[in-house]
C-alpha positions as CSV (number, residue, x, y, z in Angstrom):
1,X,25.7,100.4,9.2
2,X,22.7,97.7,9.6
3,X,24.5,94.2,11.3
4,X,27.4,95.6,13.1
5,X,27.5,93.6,16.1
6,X,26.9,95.7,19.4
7,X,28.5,95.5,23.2
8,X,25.6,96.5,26.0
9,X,27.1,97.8,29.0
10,X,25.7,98.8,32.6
11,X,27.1,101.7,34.8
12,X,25.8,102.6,38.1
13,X,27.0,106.1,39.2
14,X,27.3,106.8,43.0
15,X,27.3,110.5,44.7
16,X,28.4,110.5,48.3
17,X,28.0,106.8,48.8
18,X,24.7,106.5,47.2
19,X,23.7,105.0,44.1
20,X,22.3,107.7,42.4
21,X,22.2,107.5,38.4
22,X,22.4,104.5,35.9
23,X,23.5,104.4,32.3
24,X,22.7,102.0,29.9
25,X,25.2,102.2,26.9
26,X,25.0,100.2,23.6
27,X,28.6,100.3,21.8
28,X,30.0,99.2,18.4
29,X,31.3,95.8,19.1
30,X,34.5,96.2,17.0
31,X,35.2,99.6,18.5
32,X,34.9,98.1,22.1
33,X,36.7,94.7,21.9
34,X,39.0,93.6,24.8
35,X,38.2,96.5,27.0
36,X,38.2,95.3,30.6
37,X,36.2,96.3,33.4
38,X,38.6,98.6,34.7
39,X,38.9,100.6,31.7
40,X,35.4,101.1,31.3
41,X,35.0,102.5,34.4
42,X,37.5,105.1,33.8
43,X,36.5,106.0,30.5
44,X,35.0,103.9,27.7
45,X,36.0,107.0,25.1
46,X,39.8,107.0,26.3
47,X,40.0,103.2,25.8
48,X,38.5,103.7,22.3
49,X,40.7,106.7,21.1
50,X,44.2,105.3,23.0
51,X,43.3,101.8,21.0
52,X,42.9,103.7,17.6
53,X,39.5,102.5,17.5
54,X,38.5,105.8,16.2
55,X,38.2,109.4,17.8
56,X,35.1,110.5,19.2
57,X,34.0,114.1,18.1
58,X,30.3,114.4,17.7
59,X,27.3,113.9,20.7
60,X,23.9,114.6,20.4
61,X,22.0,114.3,23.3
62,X,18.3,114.8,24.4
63,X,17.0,115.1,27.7
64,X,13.5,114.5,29.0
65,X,12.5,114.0,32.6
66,X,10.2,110.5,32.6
67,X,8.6,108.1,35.3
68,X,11.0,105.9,37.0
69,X,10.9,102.5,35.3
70,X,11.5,99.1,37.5
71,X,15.0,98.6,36.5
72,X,15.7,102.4,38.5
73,X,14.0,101.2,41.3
74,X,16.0,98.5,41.7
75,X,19.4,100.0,40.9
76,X,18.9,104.2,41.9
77,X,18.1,105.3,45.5
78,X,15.0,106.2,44.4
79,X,13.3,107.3,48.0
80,X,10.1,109.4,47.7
81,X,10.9,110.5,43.5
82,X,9.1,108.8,41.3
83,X,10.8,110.5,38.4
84,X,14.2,110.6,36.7
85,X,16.0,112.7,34.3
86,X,16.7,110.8,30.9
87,X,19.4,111.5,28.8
88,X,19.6,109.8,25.4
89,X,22.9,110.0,24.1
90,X,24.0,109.4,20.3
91,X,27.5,109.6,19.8
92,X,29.9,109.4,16.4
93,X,33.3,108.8,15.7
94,X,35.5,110.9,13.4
95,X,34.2,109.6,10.3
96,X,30.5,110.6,11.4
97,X,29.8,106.3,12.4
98,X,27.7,106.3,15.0
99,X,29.4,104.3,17.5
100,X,27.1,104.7,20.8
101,X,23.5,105.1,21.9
102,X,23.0,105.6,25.4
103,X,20.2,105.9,28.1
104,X,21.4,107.8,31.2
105,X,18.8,108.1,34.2
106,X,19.4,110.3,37.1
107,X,18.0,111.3,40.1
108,X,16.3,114.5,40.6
109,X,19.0,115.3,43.2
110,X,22.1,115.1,40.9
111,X,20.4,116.4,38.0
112,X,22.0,119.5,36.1
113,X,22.4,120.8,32.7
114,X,25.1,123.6,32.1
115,X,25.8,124.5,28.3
116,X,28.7,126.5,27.1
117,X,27.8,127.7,23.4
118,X,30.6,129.1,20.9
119,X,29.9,130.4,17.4
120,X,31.8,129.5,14.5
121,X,34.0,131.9,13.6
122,X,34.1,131.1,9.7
123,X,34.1,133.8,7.2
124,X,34.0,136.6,10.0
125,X,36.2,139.8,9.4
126,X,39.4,139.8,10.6
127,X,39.9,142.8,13.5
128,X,42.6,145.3,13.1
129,X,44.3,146.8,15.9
């Protein structure tokens, strides 16, 4: 919905003592309220759904591999990449609100994409052993 106030928030990610990835999330403001900084680094989507804030059910995500911007430079171990992986996140609450948008830039080096798929299994015959 157009004028919902939003909540920006900055995560850098370290792997092995490095800091390696930063996300950039933009949150409903009413969904996010009161969450300290020690529950959102644990997990922003626990606070939300413990708080009955809402339940978060749907993520669409693309991924594109970009030049490093500044703002990496500055916060990501970049060393000799000058690239990142970019994931843009769109995520939406049981009632299909959007709640989150969210930037997520990694280093080459921690980088990965693994996808488990699972059809429906609507209208499909029952078996009969």
């Amino acid at each position: 919905e157009v004028g919902h106030r939003l909540s920006h928030m900055e995560r850098v990610r370290y792997y092995d003592g490095k800091p390696l990835s930063w996300e950039s999330n933009y949150f409903r403001d009413d969904i996010v309220a009161g969450i300290t900084k020690a529950a959102a680094k644990k997990s922003v989507y626990r606070f939300i759904e413990s708080t009955n804030r809402g339940r978060i059910v749907t993520m669409r995500r693309k991924i594109t591999v970009a030049p490093a911007i500044d703002k990496a430079y500055e916060l990501i171990a970049m060393g000799d990449a000058g690239f990142v992986a970019v994931a843009h996140t769109i995520t939406f609450d049981n009632y299909g609100i959007l709640c989150e948008f969210s930037e997520h830039r990694l280093h080459p080096s921690v980088f990965m994409v693994q996808q488990t798929a699972q059809k429906s299994r609507v209208n499909e015959p029952q078996r009969n052993d």
